[in-house]
C-alpha positions as CSV (number, residue, x, y, z in Angstrom):
1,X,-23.3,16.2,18.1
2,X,-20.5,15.1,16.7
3,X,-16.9,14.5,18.7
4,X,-13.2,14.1,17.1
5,X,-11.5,11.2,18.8
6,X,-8.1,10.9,19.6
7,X,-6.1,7.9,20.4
8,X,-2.3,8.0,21.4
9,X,-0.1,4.8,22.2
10,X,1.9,5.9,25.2
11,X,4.9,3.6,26.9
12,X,3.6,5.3,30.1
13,X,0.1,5.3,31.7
14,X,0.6,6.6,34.8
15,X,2.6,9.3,33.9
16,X,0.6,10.2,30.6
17,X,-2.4,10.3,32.8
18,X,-0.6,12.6,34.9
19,X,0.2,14.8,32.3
20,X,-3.1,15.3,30.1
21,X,-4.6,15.8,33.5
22,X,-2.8,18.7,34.3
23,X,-2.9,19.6,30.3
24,X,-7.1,19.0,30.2
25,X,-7.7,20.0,33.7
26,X,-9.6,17.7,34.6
27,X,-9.7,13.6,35.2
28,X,-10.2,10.8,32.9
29,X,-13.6,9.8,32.8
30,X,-12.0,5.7,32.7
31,X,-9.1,4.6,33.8
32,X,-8.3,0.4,33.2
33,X,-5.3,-1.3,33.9
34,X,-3.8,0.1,30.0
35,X,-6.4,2.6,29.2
36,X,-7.5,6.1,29.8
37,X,-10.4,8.6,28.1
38,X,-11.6,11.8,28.9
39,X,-14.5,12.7,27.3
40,X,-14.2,16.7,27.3
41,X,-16.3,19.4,26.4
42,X,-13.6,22.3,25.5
43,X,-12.3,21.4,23.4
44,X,-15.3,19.0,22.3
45,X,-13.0,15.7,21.9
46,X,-13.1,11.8,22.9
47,X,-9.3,11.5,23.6
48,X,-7.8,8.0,24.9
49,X,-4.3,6.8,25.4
50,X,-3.3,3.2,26.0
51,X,0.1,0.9,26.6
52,X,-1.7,-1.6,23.4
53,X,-0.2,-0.5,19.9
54,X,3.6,-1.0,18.8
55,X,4.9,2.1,19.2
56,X,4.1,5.8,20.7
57,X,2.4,8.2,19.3
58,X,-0.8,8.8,17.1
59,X,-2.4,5.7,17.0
60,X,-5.7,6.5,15.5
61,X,-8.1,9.4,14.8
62,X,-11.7,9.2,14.1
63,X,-14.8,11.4,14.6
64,X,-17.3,9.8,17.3
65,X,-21.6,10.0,16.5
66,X,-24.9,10.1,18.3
67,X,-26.9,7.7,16.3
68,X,-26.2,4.9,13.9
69,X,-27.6,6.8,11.5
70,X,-25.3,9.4,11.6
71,X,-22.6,6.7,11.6
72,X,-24.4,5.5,8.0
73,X,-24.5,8.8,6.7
74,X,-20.7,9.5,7.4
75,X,-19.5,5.8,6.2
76,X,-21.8,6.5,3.0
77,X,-19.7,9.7,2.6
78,X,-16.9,8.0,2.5
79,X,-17.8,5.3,0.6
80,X,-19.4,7.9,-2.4
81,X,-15.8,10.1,-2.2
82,X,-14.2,6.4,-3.1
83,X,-12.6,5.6,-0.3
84,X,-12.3,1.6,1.1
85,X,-14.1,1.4,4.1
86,X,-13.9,-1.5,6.3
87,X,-17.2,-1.9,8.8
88,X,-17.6,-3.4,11.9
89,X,-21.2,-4.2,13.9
90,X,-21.1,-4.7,17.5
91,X,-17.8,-4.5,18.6
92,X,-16.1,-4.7,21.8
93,X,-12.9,-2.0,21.4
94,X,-11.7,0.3,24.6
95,X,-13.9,-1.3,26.7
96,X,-17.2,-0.4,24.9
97,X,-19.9,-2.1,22.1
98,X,-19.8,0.2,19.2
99,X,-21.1,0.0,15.9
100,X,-17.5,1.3,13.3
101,X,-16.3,2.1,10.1
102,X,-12.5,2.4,9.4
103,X,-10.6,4.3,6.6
104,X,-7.0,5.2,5.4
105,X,-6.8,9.1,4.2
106,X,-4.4,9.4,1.3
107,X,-1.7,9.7,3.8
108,X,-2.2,6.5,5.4
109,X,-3.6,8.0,8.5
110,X,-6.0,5.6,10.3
111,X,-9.6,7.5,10.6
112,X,-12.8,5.5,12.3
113,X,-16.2,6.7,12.6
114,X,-18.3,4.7,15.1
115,X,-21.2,4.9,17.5
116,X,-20.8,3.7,20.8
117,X,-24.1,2.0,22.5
118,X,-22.9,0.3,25.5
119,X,-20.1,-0.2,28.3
120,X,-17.5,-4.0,28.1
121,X,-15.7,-5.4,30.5
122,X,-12.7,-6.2,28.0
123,X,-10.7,-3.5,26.2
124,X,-11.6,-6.1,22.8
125,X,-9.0,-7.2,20.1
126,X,-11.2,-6.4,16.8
127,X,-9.5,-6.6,13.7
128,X,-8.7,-3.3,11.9
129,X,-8.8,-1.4,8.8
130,X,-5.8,-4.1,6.9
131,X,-2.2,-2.6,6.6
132,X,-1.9,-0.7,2.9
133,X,-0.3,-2.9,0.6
134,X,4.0,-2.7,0.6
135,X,5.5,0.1,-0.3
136,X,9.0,0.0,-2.3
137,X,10.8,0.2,1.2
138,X,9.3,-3.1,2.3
139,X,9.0,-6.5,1.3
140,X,5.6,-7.2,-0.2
141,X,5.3,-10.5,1.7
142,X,6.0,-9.1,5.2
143,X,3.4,-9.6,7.9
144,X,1.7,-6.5,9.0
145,X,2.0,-5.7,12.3
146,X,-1.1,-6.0,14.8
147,X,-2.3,-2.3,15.7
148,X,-4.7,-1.2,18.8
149,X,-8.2,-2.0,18.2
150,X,-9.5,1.8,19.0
C-alpha cells in the first residue's frame, strides 16, 4: 500500500499540533520536542510538521512504500521519465531508518519516495536533493540554504 506524505514547516508546534488535531480528529501518532506525524487512514496520508526548515509552509511531498522494492520500482520510474534522482540508503530522517530517493518536479517541488524500516532516536540531518541551479533572480554563486531532512 502506498501513502502520500506530507511535510509542513510550521513556526508553531504546539499550536499546529493543536490544530491538525482537531482538523484529523485524531492524535499524532509521534510527537518530539520539533516534530509531529500522524499516520491516518482517511484520508490514507503520512503527514508530519516540524519547527526544522527556513520558512513555513510546504516543505516536502513524497509518496511513502511497503517494500524496498516498491521503493526501486518507483525511483526506476523516475529515473526512465528522465528525471535526476538523488538516493539515499539507511538514513536517519524524522526520527526513523529509511531507505529514499529525492526528486524536483518541473516546478521545483521537492518529491521523496522512501521506505521506512525502523524507529531513531535522532530526528537526522541527511543531505537533500541539491538546490536547482540559480535562476536569473539570484546570484549563481549564492549558497543554498539548508532544508529539513524529511
Amino acid at each position: 500500500m502506498k501513502r502520500i506524505h506530507l511535510h509542513v514547516s510550521v513556526p508553531d508546534l504546539g499550536a499546529s499540533i493543536q490544530f491538525y488535531e482537531t482538523l484529523f480528529g485524531a492524535a499524532p501518532v509521534v510527537v518530539k520536542d520539533d516534530y509531529a506525524k500522524w499516520m491516518l487512514d482517511d484520508p490514507k496520508v503520512n503527514f508530519a510538521i516540524s519547527e526544522r526548515a527556513r520558512a513555513a509552509g510546504i516543505d516536502h511531498i513524497g509518496i511513502q512504500v511497503d517494500s524496498a522494492d516498491e521503493l526501486g520500482a518507483l525511483a526506476g520510474r523516475l529515473k526512465a521519465a528522465g528525471a535526476e534522482t538523488f538516493d539515499q540508503e539507511a538514513t536517519t530522517c524524522c526520527y526513523a531508518q529509511s531507505d529514499k530517493s529525492w526528486v524536483r518536479d518541473p516546478a521545483g517541488v521537492r518529491w521523496e519516495t522512501f521506505f521506512t524500516f525502523g524507529e531513531a532516536t535522532s530526528y537526522g540531518e541527511d543531505e537533500v536533493l541539491p538546490e536547482p541551479a540559480a535562476a536569473c533572480c539570484g546570484p549563481a554563486d549564492a549558497p543554498a540554504p539548508k532544508q529539513a531532512c524529511c
